[in-house]
PyMOL Python script that loads the backbone (N, CA, C, O; Angstrom):
from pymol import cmd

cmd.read_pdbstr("""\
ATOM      1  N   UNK A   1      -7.228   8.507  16.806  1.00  0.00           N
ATOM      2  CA  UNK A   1      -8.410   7.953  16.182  1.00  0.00           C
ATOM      3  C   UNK A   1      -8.004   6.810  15.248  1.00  0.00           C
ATOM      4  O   UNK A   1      -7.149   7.119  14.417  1.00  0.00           O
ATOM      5  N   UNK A   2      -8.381   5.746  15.227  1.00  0.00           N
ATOM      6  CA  UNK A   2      -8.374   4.679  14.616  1.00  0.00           C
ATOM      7  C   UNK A   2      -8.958   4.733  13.061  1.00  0.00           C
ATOM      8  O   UNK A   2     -10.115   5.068  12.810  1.00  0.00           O
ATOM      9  N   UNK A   3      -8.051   4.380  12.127  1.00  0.00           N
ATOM     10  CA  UNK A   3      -8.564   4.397  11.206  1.00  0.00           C
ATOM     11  C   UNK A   3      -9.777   3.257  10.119  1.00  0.00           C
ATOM     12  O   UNK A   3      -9.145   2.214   9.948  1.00  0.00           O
ATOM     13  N   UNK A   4     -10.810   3.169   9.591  1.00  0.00           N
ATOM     14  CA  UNK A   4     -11.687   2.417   9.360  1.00  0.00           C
ATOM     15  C   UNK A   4     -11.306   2.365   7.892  1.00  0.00           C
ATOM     16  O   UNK A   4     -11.418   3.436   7.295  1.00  0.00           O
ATOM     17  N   UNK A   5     -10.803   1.139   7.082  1.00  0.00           N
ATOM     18  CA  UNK A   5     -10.913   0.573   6.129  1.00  0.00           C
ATOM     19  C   UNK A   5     -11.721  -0.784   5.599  1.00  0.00           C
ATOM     20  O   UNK A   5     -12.043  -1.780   6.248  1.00  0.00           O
ATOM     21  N   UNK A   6     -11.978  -0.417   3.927  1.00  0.00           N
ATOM     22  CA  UNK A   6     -13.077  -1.086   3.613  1.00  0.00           C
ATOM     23  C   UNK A   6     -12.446  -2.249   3.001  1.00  0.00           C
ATOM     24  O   UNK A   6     -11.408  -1.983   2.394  1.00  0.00           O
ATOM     25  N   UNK A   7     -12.819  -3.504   3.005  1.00  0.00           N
ATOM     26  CA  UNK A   7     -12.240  -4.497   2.271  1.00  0.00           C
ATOM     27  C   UNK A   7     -13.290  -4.520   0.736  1.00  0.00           C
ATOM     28  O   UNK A   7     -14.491  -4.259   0.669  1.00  0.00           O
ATOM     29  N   UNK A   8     -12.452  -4.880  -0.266  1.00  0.00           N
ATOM     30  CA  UNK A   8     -13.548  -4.680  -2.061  1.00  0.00           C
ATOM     31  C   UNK A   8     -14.170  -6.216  -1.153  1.00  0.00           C
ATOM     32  O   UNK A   8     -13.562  -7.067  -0.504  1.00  0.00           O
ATOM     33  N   UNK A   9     -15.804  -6.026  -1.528  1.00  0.00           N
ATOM     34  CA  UNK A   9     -16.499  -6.946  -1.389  1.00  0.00           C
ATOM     35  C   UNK A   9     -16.375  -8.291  -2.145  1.00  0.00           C
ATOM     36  O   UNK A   9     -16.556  -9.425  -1.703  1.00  0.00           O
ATOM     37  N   UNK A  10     -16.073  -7.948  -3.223  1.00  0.00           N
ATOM     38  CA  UNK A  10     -16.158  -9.453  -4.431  1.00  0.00           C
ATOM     39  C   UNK A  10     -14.602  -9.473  -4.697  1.00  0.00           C
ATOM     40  O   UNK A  10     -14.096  -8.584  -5.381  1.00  0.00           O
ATOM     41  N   UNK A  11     -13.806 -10.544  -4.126  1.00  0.00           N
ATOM     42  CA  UNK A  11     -12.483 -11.177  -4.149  1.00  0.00           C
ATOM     43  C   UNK A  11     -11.914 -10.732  -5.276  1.00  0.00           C
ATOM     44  O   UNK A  11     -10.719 -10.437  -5.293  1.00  0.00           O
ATOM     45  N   UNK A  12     -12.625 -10.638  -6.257  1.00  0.00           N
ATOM     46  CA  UNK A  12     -11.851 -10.402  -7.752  1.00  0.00           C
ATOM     47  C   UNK A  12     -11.152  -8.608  -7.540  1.00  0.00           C
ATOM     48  O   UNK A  12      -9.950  -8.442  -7.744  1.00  0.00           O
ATOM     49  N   UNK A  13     -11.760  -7.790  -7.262  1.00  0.00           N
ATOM     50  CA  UNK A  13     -11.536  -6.662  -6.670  1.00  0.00           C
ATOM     51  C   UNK A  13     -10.658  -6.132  -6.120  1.00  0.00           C
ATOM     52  O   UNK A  13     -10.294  -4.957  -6.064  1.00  0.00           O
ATOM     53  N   UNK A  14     -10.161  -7.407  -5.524  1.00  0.00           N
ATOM     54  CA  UNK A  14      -8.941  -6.899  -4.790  1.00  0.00           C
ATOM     55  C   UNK A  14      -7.483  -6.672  -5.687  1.00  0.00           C
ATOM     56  O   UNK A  14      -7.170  -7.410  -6.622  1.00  0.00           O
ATOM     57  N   UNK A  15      -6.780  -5.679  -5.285  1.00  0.00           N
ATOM     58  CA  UNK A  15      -5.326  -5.257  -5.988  1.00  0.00           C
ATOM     59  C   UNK A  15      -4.571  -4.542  -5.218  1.00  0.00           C
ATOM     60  O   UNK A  15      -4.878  -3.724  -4.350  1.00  0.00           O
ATOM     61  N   UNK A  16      -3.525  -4.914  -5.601  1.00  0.00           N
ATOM     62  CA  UNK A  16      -2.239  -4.251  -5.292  1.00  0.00           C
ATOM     63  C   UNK A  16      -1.150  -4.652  -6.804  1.00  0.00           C
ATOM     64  O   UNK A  16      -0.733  -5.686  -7.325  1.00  0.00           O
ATOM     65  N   UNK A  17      -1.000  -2.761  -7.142  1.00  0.00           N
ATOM     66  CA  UNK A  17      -0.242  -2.936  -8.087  1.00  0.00           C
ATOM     67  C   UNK A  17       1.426  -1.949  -7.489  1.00  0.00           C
ATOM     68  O   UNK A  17       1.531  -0.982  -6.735  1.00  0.00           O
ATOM     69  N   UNK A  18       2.041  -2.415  -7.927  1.00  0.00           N
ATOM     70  CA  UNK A  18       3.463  -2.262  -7.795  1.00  0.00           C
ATOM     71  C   UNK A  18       4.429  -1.667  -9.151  1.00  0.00           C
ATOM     72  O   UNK A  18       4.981  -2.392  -9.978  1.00  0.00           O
ATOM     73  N   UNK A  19       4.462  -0.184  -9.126  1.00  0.00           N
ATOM     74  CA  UNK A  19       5.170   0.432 -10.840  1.00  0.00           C
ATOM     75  C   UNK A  19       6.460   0.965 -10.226  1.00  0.00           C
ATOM     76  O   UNK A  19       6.512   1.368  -9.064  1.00  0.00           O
ATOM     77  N   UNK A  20       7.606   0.947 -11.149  1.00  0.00           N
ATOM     78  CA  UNK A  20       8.575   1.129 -11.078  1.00  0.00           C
ATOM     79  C   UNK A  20       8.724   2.346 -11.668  1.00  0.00           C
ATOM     80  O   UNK A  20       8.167   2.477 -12.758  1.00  0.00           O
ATOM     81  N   UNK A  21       9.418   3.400 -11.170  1.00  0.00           N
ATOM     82  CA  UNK A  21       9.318   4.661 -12.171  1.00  0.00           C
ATOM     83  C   UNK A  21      10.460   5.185 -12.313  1.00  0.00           C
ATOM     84  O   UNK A  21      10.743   6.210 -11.693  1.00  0.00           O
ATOM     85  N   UNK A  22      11.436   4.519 -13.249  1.00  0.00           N
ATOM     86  CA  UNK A  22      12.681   4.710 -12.979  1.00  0.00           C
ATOM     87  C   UNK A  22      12.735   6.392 -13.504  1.00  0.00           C
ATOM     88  O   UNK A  22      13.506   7.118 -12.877  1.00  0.00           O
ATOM     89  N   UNK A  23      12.281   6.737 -14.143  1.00  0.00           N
ATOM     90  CA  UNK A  23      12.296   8.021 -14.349  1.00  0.00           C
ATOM     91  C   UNK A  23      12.696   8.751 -13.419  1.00  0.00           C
ATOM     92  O   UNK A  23      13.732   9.397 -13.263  1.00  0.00           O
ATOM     93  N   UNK A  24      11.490   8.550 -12.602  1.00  0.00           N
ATOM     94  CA  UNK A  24      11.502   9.413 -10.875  1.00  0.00           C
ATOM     95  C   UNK A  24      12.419   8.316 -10.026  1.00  0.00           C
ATOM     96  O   UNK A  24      12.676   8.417  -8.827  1.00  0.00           O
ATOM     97  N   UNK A  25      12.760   7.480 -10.714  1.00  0.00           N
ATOM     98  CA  UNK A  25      13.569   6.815  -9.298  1.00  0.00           C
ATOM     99  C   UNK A  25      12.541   6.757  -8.246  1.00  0.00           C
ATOM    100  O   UNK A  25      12.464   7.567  -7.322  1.00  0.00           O
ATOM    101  N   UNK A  26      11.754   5.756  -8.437  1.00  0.00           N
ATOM    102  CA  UNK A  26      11.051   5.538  -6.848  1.00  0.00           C
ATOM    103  C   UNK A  26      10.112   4.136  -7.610  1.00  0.00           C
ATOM    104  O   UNK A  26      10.136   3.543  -8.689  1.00  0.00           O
ATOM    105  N   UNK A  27       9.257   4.053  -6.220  1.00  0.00           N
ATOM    106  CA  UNK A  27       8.287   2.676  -6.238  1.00  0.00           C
ATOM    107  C   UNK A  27       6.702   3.759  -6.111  1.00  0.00           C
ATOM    108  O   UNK A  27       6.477   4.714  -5.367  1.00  0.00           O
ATOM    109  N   UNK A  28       5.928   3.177  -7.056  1.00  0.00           N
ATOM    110  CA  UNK A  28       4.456   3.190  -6.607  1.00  0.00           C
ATOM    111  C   UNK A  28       3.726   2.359  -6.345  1.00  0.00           C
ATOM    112  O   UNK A  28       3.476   1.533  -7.223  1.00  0.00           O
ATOM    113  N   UNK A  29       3.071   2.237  -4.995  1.00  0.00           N
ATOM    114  CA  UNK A  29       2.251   1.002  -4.497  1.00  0.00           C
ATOM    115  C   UNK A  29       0.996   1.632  -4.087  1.00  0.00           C
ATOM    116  O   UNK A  29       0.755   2.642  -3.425  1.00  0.00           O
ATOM    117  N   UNK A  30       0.263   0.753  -4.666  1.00  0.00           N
ATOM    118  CA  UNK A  30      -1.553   1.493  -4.550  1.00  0.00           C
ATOM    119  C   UNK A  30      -1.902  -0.435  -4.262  1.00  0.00           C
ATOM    120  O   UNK A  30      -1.489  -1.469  -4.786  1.00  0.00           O
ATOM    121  N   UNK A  31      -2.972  -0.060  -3.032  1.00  0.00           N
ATOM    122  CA  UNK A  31      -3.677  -1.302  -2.875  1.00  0.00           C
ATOM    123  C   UNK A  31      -4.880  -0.968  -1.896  1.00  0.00           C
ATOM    124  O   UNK A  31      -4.961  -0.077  -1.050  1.00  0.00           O
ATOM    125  N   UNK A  32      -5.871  -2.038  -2.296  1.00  0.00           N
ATOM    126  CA  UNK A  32      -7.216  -1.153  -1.614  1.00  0.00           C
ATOM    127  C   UNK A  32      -7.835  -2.824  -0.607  1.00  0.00           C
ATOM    128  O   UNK A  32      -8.980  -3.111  -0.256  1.00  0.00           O
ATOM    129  N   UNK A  33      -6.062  -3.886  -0.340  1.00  0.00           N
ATOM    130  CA  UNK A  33      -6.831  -4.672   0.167  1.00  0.00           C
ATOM    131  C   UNK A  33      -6.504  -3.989   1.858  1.00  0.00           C
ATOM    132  O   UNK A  33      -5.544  -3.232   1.998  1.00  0.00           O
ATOM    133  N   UNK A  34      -7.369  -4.338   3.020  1.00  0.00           N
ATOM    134  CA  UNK A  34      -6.902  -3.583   4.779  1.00  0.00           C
ATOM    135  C   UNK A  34      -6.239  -3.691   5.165  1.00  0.00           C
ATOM    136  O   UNK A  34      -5.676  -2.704   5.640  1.00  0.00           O
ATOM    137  N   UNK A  35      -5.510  -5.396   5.372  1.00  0.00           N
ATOM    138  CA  UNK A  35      -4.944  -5.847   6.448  1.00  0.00           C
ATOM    139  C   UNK A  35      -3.103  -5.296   5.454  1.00  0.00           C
ATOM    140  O   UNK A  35      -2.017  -5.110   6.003  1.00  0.00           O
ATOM    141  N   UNK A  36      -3.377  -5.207   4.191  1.00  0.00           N
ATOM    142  CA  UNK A  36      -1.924  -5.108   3.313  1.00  0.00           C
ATOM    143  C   UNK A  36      -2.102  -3.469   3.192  1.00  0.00           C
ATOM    144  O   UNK A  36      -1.633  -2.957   2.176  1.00  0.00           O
ATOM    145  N   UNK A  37      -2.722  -2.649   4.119  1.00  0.00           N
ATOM    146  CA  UNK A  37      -2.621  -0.670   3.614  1.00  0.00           C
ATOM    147  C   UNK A  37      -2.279  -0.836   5.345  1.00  0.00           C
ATOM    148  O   UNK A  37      -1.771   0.234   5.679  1.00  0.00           O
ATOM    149  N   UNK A  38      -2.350  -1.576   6.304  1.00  0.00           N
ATOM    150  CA  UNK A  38      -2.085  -1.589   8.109  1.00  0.00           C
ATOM    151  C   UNK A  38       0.008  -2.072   7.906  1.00  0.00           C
ATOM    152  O   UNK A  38       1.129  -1.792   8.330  1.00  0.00           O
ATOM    153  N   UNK A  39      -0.504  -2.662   7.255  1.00  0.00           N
ATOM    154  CA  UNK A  39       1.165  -3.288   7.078  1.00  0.00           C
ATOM    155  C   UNK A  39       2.380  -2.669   6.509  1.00  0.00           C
ATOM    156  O   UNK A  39       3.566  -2.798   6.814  1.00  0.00           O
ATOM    157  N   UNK A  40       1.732  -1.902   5.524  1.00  0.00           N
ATOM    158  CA  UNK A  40       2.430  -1.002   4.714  1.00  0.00           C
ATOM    159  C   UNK A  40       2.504   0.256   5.529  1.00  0.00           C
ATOM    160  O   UNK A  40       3.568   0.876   5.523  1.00  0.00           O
ATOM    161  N   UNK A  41       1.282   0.785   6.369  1.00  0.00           N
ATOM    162  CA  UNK A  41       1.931   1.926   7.125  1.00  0.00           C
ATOM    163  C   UNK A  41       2.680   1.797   7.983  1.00  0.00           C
ATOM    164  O   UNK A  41       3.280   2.836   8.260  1.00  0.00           O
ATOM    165  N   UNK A  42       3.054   0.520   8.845  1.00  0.00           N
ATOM    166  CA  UNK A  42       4.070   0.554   9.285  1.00  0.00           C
ATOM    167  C   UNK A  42       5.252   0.533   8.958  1.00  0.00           C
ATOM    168  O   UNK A  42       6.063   1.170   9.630  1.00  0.00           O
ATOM    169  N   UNK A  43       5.695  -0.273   7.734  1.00  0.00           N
ATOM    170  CA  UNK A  43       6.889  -0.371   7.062  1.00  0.00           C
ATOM    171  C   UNK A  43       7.307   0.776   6.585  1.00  0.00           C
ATOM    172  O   UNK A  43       8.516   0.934   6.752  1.00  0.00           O
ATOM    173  N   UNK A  44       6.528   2.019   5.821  1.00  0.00           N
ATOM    174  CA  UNK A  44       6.319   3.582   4.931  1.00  0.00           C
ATOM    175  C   UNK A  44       5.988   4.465   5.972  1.00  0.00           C
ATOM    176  O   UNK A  44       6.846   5.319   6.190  1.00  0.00           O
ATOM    177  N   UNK A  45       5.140   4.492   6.563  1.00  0.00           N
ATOM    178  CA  UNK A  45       4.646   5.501   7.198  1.00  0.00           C
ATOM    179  C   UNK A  45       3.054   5.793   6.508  1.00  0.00           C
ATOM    180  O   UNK A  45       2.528   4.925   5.811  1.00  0.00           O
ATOM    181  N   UNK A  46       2.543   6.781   6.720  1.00  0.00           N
ATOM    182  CA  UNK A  46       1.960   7.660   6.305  1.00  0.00           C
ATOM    183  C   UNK A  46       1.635   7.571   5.067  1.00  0.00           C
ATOM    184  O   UNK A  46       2.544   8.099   4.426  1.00  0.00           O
ATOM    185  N   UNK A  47       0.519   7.041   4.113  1.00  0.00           N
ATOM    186  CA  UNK A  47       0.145   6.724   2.347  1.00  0.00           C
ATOM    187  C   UNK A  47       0.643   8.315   2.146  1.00  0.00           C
ATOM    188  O   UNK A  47       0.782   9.199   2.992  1.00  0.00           O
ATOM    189  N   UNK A  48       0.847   8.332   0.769  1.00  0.00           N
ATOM    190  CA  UNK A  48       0.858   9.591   0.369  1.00  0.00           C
ATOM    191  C   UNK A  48      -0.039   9.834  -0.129  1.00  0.00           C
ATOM    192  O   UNK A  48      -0.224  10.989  -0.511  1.00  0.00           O
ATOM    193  N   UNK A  49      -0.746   9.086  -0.284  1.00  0.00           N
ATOM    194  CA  UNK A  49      -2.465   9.117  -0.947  1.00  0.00           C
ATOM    195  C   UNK A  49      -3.595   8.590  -0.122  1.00  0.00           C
ATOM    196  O   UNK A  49      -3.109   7.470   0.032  1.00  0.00           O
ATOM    197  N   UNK A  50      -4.203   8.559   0.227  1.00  0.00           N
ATOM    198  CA  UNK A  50      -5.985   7.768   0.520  1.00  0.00           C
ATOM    199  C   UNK A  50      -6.842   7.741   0.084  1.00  0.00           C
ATOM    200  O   UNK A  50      -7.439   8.815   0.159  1.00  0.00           O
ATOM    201  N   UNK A  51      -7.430   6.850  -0.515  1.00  0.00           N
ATOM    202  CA  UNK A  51      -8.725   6.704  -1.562  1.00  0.00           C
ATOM    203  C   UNK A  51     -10.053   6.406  -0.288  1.00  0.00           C
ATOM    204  O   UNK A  51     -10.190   5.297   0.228  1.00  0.00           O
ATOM    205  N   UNK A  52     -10.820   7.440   0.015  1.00  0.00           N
ATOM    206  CA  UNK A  52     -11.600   7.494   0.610  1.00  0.00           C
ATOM    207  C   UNK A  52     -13.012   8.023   0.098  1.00  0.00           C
ATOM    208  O   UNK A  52     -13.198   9.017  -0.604  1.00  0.00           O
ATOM    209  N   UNK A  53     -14.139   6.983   0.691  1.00  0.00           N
ATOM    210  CA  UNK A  53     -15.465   7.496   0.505  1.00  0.00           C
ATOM    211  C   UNK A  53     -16.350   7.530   1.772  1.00  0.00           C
ATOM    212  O   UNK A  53     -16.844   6.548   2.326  1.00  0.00           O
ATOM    213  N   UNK A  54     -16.493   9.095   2.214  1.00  0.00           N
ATOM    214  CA  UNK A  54     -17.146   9.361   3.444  1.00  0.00           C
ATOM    215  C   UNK A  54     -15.323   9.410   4.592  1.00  0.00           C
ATOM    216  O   UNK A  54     -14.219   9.951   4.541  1.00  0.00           O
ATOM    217  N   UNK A  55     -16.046   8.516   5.415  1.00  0.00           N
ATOM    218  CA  UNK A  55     -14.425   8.378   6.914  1.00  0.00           C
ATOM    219  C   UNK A  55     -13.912   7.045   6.200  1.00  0.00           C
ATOM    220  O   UNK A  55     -13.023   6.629   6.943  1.00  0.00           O
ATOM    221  N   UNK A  56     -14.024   6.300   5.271  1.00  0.00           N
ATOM    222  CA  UNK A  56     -14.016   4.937   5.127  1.00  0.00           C
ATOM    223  C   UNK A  56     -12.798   4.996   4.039  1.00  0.00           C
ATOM    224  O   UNK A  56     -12.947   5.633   2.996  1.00  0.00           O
ATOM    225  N   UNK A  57     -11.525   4.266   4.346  1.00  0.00           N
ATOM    226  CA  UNK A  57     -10.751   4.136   3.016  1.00  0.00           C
ATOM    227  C   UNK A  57     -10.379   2.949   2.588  1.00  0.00           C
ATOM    228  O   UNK A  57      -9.809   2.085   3.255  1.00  0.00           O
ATOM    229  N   UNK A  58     -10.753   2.885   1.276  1.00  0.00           N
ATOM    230  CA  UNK A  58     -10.981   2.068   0.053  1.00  0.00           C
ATOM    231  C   UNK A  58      -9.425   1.817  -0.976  1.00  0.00           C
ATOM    232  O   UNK A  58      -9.247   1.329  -2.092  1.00  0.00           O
ATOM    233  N   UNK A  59      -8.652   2.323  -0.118  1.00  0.00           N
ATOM    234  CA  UNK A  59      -7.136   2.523  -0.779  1.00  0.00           C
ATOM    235  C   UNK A  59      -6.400   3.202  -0.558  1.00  0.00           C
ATOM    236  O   UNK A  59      -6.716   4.237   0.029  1.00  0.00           O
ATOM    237  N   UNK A  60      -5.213   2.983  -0.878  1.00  0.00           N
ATOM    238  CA  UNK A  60      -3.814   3.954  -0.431  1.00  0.00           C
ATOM    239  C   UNK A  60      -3.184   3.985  -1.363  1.00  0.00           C
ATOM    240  O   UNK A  60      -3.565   3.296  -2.309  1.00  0.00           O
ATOM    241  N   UNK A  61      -2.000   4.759  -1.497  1.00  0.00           N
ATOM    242  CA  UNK A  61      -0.818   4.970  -2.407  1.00  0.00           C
ATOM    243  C   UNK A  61       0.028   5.733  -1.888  1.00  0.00           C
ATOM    244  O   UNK A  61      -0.115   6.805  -1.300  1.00  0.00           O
ATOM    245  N   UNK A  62       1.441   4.787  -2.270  1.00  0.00           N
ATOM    246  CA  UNK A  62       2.721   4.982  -1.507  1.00  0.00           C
ATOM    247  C   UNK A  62       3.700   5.516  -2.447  1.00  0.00           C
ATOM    248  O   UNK A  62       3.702   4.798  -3.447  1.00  0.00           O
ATOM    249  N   UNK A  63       4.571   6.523  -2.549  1.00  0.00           N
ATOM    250  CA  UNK A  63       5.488   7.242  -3.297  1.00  0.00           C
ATOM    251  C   UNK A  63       7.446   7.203  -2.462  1.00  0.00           C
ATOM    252  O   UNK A  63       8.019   7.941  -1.661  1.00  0.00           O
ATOM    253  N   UNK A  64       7.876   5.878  -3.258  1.00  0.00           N
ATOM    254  CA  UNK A  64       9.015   5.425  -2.219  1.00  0.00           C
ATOM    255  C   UNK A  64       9.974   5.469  -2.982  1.00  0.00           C
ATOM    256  O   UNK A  64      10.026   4.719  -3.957  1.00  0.00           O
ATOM    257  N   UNK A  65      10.792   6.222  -2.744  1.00  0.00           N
ATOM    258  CA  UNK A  65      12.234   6.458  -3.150  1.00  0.00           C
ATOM    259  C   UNK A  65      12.813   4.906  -3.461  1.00  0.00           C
ATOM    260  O   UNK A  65      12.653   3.870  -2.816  1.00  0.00           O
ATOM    261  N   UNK A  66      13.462   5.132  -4.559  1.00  0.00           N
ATOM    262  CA  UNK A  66      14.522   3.073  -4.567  1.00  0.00           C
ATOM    263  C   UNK A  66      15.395   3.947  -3.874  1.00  0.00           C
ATOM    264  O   UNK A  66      14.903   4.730  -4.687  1.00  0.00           O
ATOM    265  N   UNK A  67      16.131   4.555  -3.249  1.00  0.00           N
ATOM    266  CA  UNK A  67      16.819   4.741  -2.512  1.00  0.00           C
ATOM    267  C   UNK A  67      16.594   4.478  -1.239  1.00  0.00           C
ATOM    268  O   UNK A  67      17.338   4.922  -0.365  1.00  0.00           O
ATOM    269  N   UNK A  68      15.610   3.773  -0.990  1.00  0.00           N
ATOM    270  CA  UNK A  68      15.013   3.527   0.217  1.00  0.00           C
ATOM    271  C   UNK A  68      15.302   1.980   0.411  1.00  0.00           C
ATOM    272  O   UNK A  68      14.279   1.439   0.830  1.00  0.00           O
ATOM    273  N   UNK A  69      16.150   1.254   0.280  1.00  0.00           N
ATOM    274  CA  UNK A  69      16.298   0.302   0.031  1.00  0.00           C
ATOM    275  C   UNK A  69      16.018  -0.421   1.104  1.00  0.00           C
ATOM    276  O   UNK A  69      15.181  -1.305   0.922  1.00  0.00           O
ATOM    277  N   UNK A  70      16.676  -0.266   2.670  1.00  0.00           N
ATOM    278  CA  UNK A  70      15.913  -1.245   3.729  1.00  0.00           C
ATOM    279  C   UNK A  70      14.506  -1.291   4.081  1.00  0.00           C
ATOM    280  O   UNK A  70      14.161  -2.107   4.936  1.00  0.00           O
ATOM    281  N   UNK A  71      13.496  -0.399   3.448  1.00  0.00           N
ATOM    282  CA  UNK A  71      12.140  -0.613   3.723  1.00  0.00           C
ATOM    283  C   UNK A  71      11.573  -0.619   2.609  1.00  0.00           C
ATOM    284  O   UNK A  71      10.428  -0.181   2.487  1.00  0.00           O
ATOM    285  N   UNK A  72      12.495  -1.277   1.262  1.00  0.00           N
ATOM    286  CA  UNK A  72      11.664  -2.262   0.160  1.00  0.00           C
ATOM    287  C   UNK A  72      12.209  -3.309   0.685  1.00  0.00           C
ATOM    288  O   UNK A  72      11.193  -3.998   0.775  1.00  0.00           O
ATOM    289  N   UNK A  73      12.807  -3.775   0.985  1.00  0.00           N
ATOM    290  CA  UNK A  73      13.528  -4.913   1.560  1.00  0.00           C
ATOM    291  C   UNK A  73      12.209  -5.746   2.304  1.00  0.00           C
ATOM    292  O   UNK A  73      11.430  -6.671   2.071  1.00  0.00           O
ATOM    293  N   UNK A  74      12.544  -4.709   3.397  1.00  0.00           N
ATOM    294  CA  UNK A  74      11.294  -5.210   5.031  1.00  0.00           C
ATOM    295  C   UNK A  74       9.450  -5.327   4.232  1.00  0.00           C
ATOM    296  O   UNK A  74       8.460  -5.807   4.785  1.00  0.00           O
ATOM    297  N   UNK A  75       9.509  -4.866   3.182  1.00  0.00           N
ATOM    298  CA  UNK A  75       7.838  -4.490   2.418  1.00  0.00           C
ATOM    299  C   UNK A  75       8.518  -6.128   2.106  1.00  0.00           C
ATOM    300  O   UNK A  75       8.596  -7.086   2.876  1.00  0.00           O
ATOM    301  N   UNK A  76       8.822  -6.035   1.104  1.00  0.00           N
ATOM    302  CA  UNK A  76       9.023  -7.677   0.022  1.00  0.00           C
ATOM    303  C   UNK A  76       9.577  -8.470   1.257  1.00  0.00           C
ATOM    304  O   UNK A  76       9.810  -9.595   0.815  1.00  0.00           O
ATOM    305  N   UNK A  77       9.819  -8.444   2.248  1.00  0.00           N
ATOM    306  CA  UNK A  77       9.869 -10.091   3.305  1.00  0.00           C
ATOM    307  C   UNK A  77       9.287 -10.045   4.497  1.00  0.00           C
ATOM    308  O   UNK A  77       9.391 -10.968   5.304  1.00  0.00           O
ATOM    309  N   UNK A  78       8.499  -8.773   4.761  1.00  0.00           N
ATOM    310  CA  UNK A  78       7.168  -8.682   5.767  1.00  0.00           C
ATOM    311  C   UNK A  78       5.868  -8.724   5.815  1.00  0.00           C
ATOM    312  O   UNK A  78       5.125  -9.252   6.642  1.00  0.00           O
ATOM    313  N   UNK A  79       5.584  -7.963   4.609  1.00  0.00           N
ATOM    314  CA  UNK A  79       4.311  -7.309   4.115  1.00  0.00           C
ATOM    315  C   UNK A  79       3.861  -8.791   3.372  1.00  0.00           C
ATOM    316  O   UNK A  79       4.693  -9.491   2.794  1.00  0.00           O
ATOM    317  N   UNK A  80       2.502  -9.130   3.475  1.00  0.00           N
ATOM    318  CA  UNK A  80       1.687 -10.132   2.866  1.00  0.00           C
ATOM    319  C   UNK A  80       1.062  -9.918   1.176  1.00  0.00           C
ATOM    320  O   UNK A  80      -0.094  -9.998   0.760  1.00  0.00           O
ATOM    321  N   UNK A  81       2.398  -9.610   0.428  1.00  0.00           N
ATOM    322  CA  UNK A  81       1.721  -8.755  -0.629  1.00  0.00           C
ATOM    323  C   UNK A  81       1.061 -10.270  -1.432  1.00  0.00           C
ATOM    324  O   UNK A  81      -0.096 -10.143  -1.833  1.00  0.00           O
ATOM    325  N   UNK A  82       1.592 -11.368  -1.624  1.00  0.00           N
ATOM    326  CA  UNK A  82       1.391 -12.149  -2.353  1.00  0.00           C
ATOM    327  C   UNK A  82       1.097 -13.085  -2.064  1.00  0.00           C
ATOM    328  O   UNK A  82       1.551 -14.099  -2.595  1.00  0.00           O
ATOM    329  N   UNK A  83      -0.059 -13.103  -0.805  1.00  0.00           N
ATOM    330  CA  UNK A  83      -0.703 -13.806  -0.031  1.00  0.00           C
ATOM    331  C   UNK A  83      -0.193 -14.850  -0.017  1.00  0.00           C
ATOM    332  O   UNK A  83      -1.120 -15.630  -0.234  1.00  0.00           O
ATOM    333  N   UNK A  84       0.830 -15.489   0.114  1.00  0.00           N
ATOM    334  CA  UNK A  84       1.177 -16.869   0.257  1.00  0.00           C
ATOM    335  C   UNK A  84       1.133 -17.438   1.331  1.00  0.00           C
ATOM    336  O   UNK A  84       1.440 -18.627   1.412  1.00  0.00           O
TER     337      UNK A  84
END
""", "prot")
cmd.dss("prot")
cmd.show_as("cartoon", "prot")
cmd.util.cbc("prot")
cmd.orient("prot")
């Protein structure tokens, strides 16, 4: 089954934030723009989170080891985080 995500209607809306938790040693990435939560499941897998209302999701969040180093790598020179 194909999954259905919502794009935030008003441009300002859109985010993707990126926290470092050295504590836990890992990356947190939450972003609720579509085409950048399609991109990221390929690079991660599976969100560890989904921000959903109804079948429709409005966001994700990713829980990534820095020990994971070739797929922060492939995220920061694949993934469209900074729309350029």
């Amino acid at each position: 089954m194909s999954k259905v995500y919502k794009e935030p209607i008003d441009e300002t809306e859109k985010e993707t934030t990126i926290n470092v938790l050295y504590g836990e040693n890992c990356l947190a990435i939450y972003t609720n723009k579509a085409e950048l939560q399609k991109q990221l499941c390929k690079i991660f897998g599976e969100p560890n989170k989904e921000h959903k209302k109804g079948k429709t999701i409005l966001g994700s969040t990713w829980i990534v080891s820095l020990d994971e180093k070739s797929k922060i790598t492939k995220m920061m020179l694949q993934a469209n985080i900074f729309e350029l």
